[in-house]
C-alpha positions, 0 to 999 in steps of 0.5 A: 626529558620533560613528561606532559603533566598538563590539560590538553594534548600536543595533539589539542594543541596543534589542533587548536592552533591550526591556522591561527597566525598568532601561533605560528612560531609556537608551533614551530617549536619542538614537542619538548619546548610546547610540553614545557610551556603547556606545564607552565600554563597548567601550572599557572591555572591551577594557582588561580583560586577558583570555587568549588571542590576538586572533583576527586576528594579522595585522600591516599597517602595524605595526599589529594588523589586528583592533582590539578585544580579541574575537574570541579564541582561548583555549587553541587554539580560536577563540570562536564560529566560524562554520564557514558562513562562515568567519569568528570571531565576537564571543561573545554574552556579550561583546555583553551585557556591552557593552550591561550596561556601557554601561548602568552608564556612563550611569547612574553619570553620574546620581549616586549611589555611583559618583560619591562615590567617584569623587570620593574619598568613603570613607562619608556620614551622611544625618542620622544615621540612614542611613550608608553606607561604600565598599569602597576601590577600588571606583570604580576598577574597569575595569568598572563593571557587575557584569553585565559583570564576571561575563558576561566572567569566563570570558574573564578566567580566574577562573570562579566556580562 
């Protein structure tokens, strides 16, 4: 049984999603399949570089006490502190994009562009009406939703305006 290592909730999940027609499928999906793709999208996130520290440096056993990438300080201030509470937060922005990436991973896992150039595909011809060439490169981004790489964007230290 896979375990819910990731940002959001199931329950985040199904919340976010409501409604949207993009994610029909995806929702339709067991628990255990959506828990493997929000692993998979945390996973992803957490290998993007991102400025700042880890909120908790603490160190038990030579190891970090926090082990994904959120909550952070950036430029001295904590994202998205709980002064009620006392305790750091993940950014919401992060949770959308987690839900955005897993999304992106099921769905390339369909077909389509992201699987042609994971498999080395440059351009295709359908009958010599319709062709369609590929950015190089561009299957091999960390993130594979665009959704994700612009709600994170700020993290990452190149805003676009």
């Amino acid at each position: 049984m896979t375990t819910l290592d990731a940002y959001v909730t199931l329950a985040e999940l199904t919340t976010y999603f409501s409604g949207d027609d993009r994610a029909t499928a995806f929702l339709a999906l067991t628990d255990l399949q959506k828990t493997s793709y929000l692993n998979r999208a945390t996973k992803a996130i957490d290998s993007v570089p991102v400025r700042g520290t880890k909120y908790d440096l603490n160190i038990t056993d030579g190891a970090a006490d926090q082990a994904r990438a959120f909550p952070r300080i950036i430029d001295g201030e904590i994202l998205d502190y709980n002064s009620t509470t006392g305790t750091a937060l993940v950014p919401p922005d992060v949770k959308y994009a987690c839900m955005e990436e897993a999304l992106a991973i099921q769905q390339s896992e369909i077909g389509g562009r992201k699987q042609l150039q994971d498999q080395g595909v440059q351009s295709f011809t359908i009958g010599g009406k319709l062709s369609e060439t590929f950015i190089q490169g561009a299957g091999n981004r960390c993130l594979q939703s665009a959704t994700s790489r612009q709600l994170l964007r700020k993290y990452m230290g190149t805003i676009v305006r």
